[in-house]
ZAMARGU-4260 file (C-alpha; in steps of 0.2 Angstrom, whole numbers, plus 5000, padded with zeros to 4 digits):
<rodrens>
0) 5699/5669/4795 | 5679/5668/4791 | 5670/5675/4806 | 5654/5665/4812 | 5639/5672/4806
5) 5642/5688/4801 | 5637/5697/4787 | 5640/5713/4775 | 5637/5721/4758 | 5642/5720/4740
10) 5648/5738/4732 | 5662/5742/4719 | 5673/5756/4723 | 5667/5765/4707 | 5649/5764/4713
15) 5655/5778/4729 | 5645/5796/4726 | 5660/5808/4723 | 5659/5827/4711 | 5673/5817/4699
20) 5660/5807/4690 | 5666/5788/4697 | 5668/5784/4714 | 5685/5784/4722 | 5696/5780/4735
25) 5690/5799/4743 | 5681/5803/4759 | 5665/5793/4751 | 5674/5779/4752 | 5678/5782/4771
30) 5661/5785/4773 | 5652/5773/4768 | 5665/5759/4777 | 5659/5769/4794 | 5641/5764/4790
35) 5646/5747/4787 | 5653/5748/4805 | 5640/5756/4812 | 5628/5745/4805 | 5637/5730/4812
40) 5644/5721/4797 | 5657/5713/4793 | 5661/5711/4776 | 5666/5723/4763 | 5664/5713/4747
45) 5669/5720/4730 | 5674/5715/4711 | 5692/5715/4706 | 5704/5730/4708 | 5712/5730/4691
50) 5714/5743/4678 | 5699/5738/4666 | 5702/5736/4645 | 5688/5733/4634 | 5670/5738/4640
55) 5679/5745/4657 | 5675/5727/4663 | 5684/5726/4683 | 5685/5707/4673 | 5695/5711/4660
60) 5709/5720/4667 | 5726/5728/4657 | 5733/5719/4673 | 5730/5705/4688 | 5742/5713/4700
65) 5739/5732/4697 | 5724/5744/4704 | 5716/5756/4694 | 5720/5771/4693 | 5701/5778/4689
70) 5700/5774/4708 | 5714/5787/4713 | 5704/5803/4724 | 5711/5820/4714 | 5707/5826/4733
75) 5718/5812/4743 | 5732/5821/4730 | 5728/5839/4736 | 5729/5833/4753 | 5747/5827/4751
80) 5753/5843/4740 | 5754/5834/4721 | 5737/5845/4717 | 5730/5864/4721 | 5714/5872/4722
85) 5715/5877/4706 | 5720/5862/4699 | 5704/5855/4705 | 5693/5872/4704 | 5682/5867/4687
90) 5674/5848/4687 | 5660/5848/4676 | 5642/5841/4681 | 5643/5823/4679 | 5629/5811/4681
95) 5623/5806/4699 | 5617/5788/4696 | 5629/5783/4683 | 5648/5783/4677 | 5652/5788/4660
100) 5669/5781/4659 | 5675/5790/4643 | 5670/5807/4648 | 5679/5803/4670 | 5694/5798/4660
105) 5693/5815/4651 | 5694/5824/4665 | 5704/5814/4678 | 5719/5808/4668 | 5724/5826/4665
110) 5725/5828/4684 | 5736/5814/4685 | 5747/5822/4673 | 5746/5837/4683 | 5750/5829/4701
115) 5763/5816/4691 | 5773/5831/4685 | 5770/5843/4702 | 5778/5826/4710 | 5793/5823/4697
120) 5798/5842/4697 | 5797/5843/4718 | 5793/5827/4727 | 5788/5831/4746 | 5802/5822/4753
125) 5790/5808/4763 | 5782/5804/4747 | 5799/5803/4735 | 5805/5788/4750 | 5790/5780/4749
130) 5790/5781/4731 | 5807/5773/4730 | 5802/5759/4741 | 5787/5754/4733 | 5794/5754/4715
135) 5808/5742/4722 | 5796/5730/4735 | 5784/5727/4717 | 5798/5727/4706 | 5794/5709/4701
140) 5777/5715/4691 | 5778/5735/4693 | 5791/5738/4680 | 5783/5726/4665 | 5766/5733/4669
145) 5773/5751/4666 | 5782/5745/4652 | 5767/5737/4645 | 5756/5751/4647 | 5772/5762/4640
150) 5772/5752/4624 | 5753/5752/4621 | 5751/5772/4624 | 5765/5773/4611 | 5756/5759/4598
155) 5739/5770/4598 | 5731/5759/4608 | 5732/5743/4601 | 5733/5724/4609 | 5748/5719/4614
160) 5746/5704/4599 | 5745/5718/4585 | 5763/5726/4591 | 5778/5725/4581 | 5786/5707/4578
165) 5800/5711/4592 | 5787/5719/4604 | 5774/5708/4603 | 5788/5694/4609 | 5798/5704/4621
170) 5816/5702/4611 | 5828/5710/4625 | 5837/5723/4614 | 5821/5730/4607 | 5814/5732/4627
175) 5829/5741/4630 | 5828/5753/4617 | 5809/5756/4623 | 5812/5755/4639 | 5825/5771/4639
180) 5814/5780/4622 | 5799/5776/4638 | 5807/5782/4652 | 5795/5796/4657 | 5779/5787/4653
185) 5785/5772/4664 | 5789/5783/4678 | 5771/5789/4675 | 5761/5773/4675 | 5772/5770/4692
190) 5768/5785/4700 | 5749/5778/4697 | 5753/5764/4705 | 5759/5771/4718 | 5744/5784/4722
195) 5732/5769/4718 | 5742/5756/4733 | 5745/5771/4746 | 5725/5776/4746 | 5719/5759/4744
200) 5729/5753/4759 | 5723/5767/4770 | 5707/5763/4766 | 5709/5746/4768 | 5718/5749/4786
205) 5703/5759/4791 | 5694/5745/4787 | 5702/5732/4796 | 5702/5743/4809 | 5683/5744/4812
210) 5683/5724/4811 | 5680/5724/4793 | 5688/5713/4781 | 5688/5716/4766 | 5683/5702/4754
215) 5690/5704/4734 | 5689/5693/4719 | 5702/5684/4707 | 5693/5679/4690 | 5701/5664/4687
220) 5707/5668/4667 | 5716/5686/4664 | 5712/5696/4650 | 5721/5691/4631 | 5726/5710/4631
225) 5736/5714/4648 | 5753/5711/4654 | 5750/5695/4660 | 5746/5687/4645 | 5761/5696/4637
230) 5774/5694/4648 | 5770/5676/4652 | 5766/5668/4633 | 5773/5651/4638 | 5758/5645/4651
235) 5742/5651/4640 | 5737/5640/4624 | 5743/5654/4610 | 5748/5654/4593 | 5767/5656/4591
240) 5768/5667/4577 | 5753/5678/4577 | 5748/5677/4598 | 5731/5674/4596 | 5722/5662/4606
245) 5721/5644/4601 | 5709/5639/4617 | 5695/5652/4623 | 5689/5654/4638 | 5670/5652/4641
250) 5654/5641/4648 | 5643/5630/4640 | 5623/5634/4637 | 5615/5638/4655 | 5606/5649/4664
255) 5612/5666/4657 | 5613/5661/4639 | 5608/5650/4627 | 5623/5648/4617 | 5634/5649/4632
260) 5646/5662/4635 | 5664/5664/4626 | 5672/5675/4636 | 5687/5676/4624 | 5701/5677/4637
265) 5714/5662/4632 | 5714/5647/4643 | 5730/5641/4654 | 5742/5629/4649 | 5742/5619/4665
270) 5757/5608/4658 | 5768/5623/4657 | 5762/5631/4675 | 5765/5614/4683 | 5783/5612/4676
275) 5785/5630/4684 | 5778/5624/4700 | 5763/5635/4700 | 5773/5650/4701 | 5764/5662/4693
280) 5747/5657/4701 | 5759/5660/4718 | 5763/5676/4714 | 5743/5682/4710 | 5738/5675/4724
285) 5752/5686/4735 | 5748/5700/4727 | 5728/5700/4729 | 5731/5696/4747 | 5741/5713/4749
290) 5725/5723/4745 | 5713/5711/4752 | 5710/5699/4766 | 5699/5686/4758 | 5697/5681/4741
295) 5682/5675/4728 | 5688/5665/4715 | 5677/5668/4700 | 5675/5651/4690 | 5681/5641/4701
300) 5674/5625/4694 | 5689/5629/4678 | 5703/5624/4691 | 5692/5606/4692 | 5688/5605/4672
305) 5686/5620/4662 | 5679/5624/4644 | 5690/5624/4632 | 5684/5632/4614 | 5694/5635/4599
310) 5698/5651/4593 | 5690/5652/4578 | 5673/5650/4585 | 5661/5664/4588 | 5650/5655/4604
315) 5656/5644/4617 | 5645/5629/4610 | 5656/5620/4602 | 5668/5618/4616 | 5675/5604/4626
320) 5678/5599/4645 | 5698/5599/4649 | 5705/5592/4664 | 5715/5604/4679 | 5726/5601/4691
325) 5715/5609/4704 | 5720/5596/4719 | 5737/5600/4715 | 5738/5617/4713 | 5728/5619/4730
330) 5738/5607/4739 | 5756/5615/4733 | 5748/5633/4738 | 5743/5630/4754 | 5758/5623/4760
335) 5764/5641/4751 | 5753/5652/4762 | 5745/5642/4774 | 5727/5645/4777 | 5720/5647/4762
340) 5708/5664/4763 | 5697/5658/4748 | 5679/5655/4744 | 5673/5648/4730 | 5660/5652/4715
345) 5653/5636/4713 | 5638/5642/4701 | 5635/5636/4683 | 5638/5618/4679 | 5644/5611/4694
350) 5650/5593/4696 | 5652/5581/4711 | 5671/5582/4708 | 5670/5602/4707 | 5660/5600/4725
355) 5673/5586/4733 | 5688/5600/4728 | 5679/5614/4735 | 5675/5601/4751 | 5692/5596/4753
360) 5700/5612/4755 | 5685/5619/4767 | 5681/5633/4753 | 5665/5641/4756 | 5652/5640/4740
365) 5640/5651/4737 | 5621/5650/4738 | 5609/5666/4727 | 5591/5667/4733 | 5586/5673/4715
370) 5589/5653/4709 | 5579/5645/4723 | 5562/5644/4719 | 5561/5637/4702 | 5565/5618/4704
375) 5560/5604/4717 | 5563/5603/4735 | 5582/5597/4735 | 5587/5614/4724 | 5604/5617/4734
380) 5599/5637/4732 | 5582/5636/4742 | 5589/5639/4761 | 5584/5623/4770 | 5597/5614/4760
385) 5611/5627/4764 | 5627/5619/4773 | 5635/5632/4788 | 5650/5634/4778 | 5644/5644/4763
390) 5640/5662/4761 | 5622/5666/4755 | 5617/5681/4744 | 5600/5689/4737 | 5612/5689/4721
395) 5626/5697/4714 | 5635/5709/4704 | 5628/5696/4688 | 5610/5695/4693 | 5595/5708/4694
400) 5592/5717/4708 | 5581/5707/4718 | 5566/5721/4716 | 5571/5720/4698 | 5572/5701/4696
405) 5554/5698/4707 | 5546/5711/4694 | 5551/5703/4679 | 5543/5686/4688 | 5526/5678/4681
410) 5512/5679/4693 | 5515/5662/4696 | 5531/5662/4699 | 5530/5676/4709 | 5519/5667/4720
415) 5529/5653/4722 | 5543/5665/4732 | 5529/5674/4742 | 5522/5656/4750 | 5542/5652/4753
420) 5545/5671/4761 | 5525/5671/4770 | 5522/5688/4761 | 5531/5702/4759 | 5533/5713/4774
425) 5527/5733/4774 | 5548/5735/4769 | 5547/5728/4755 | 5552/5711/4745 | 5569/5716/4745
430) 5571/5716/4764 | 5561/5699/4766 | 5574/5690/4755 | 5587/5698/4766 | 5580/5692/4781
435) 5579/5674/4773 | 5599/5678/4769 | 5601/5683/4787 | 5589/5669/4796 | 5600/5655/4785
440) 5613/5642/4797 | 5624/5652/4782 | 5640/5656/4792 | 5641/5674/4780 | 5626/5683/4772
445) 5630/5698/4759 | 5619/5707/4748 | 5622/5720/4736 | 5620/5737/4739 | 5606/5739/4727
450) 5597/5727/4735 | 5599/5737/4752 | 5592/5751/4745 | 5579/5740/4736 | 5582/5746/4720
455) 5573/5742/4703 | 5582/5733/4686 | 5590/5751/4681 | 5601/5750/4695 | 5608/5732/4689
460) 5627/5730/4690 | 5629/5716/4674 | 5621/5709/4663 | 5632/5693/4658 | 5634/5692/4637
465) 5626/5711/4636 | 5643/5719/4630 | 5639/5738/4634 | 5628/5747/4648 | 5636/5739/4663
470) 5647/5745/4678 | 5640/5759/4680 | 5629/5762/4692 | 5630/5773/4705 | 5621/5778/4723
475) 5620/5796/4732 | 5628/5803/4748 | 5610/5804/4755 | 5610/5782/4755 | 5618/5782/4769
480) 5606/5788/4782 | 5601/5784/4800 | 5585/5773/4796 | 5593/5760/4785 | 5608/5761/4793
485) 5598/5756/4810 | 5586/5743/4801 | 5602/5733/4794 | 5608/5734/4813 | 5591/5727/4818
490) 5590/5713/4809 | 5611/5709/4810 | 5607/5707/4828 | 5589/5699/4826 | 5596/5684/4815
495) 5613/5682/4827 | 5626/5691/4815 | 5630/5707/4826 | 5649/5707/4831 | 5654/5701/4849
500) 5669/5704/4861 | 5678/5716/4849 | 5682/5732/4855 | 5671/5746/4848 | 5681/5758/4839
505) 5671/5777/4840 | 5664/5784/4827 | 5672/5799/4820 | 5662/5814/4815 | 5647/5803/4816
510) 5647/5798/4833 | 5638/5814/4842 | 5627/5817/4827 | 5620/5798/4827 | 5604/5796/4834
515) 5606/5778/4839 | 5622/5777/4854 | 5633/5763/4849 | 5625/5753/4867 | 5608/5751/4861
520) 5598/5742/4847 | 5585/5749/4835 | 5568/5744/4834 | 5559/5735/4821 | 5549/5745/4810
</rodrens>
């Protein structure tokens, strides 16, 4: 499943050039996986697929199973007759470098409107079949995330906690009665589903393909507010009458905050799951795997111990370690799927029992450059100390750009990277660190975008705590040129990563305008 040492990039779908304001599953997206293949890599790694809630976080998601439907190319639709040219004739200027998620929600949900009603009136008759075999192969979440979504347009908005008595606790008269007052707003939110798997899927297959894999996340907890939450009540610590959360999700003081981070998202009853046989955790992790071939799972200290902190405090001091079933859970799973497709973020407080689960199950960890250079010799993070079977980063979607983070350094400090790194070299910081990524026994090395582009702090993706201004960068069509498509190239090849005894797959309109044939290597600059 994990190919030896290869490596790839870190982009969110959202962050894809495209005229609709937010980057899509559209011909962008097609793009951009041709220069992954062209610059010989081999990972595709991006942040969870969901429809996002509160702060259009990818981590807070209305749902763990569904997409979202802000990905959904208005142009895939026109393609297959559920839009015209007219329909899509005015799209104001949006921002080049950044997302303004209210304003793309403006303009794109009345399109799906448009193509949801072009499809219900006259279905093209390939489509209407897929249709009805996608809404009976995901019948198992599809139809409660459509009613959910139903019931929360019709509420004005509001959580799922905040409904009406009989809602909030799903008394089966009273979704029946929704669900036929509903009916036309659940075949909308199925419709979105459906554009959202059949573009993603192609996608993904164009991918896979080109020898790409494409490598997704799970965060570990779900939002308080989505479908899961509502629709499972029994396995999260809740209150019974009022379905607030008892337990909080969070992390003690640490790097990224001084008061740790409460998260807010209610924490699993393990009990309740176990005597359910992990069933629900099964069904995630099938459903991930349909749009994904590997998988991150965010905190995954929490299925070792995880903070716990109750609900009526406003930090995540005050909380407390509780025991998981982690062994357990793993174990029962694998004998579920088999190989376990999984690495694991082992950042934060890690403990020798999170690092013996993660061992026992072969899991990869992770290892960030930006935390190597400030502690002693046996820091885990600086690239000596690295094990073959982790994946090493400049940082992630959490951390600074690597331009961004060696600004913000002391002089000091900065000094102590440039005797580790020798200097920076005339491409810049940015590229010296990826080298160091690259030149690491690290089976995978993966950087984000930004840092390819060697971007500066305005071009971070999140700031952990900060609720507001993040997700929403963006890069331009003209990023993807010949020179640093060629200088990844290089150095994939220099540090032993290129791809070997695959068969190359041409180029489509890129392959007589490249200036570099598929045979030959790039010099270093």
């Amino acid at each position: 499943m994990f190919p030896t040492r290869a490596s790839g990039i870190l982009l969110h779908p959202t962050c894809f050039p495209s005229r609709y304001g937010i980057g899509d599953l559209g011909q962008e997206a097609f793009d951009f996986v041709q220069f992954l293949y062209e610059s010989d890599q081999r990972w595709w790694q991006i942040l969870p697929l969901g429809p996002t809630s509160f702060g259009d976080s990818p981590y807070l998601s209305y749902s763990a199973l569904a997409g979202n439907p802000l990905l959904i190319s208005p142009d895939k639709l026109r393609e297959v007759g559920l839009l015209s040219d007219s329909d899509l004739a005015y799209i104001p200027d949006f921002p080049l470098d950044s997302v303004n998620f209210d304003w793309v929600k403006e303009v794109k949900h009345p399109l799906y409107e448009t193509a949801c009603q072009n499809f219900h009136q006259n279905p093209p008759a390939a489509l209407k079949t897929k249709f009805s075999a996608f809404c009976d192969r995901n019948q198992d979440w599809l139809d409660d995330y459509a009613l959910f979504m139903a019931i929360k347009e019709a509420q004005g908005g509001s959580a799922w906690y905040d409904w009406p008595t009989d809602l909030k606790w799903r008394k089966p008269l009273t979704l029946v009665k929704a669900k036929t007052e509903l009916k036309d707003r659940l075949f909308y939110h199925q419709f979105l589903q459906f554009c959202f798997f059949e573009q993603w899927l192609a996608l993904r297959q164009y991918a896979n393909d080109r020898h790409i894999l494409i490598f997704g996340d799970i965060p570990i907890y779900v939002a308080h507010d989505s479908v899961d939450v509502w629709g499972h009540p029994e396995i999260f610590h809740l209150d019974p009458e009022t379905g607030d959360a008892t337990l909080k999700a969070g992390v003690p003081p640490d790097y990224f905050s001084e008061t740790g981070q409460l998260w807010g998202n209610p924490v699993y009853n393990w009990e309740a799951i176990q005597k359910e046989n992990y069933q629900w955790w099964f069904s995630r992790f099938k459903g991930v795997l349909k749009l994904v071939d590997v998988v991150r799972i965010d905190h995954f200290r929490g299925f070792e111990a995880f903070w716990a902190v109750p609900g009526e405090e406003e930090t995540a001091m005050n909380g407390s370690w509780l025991p998981a079933p982690g062994d357990e859970f793993f174990t029962a799973l694998q004998k579920d799927l088999g190989e376990l497709p999984i690495v694991a973020e082992d950042l934060g407080v890690i403990t020798p029992e999170v690092e013996a689960l993660r061992d026992k199950f072969e899991f990869p960890g992770m290892k960030l450059l930006h935390f190597a250079f400030d502690d002693n010799r046996a820091n885990p993070f600086l690239p000596f100390n690295y094990p073959r079977n982790c994946v090493a980063y400049t940082g992630t979607h959490d951390n600074n750009t690597t331009v961004g983070w060696f600004t913000e350094r002391d002089e000091y400090a900065q000094q102590r990277v440039l005797d580790f790194i020798g200097g920076v070299d005339s491409w810049g910081v940015h590229w010296s660190l990826i080298r160091l990524a690259m030149s690491s026994v690290a089976n995978q090395a993966i950087f984000p975008f930004q840092d390819i582009l060697g971007l500066g702090a305005d071009a971070r993706m999140n700031t952990p705590s900060s609720p507001e201004g993040n997700w929403g960068w963006r890069f331009r069509k003209e990023a993807l040129n010949p020179e640093m498509r060629d200088r990844l190239r290089y150095l994939t090849y220099l540090y032993g990563r290129q791809p070997v005894n695959e068969t190359p797959i041409p180029s489509e309109e890129t392959a007589e305008e490249s200036e570099t044939p598929a045979a030959d290597l790039p010099q270093a600059s």
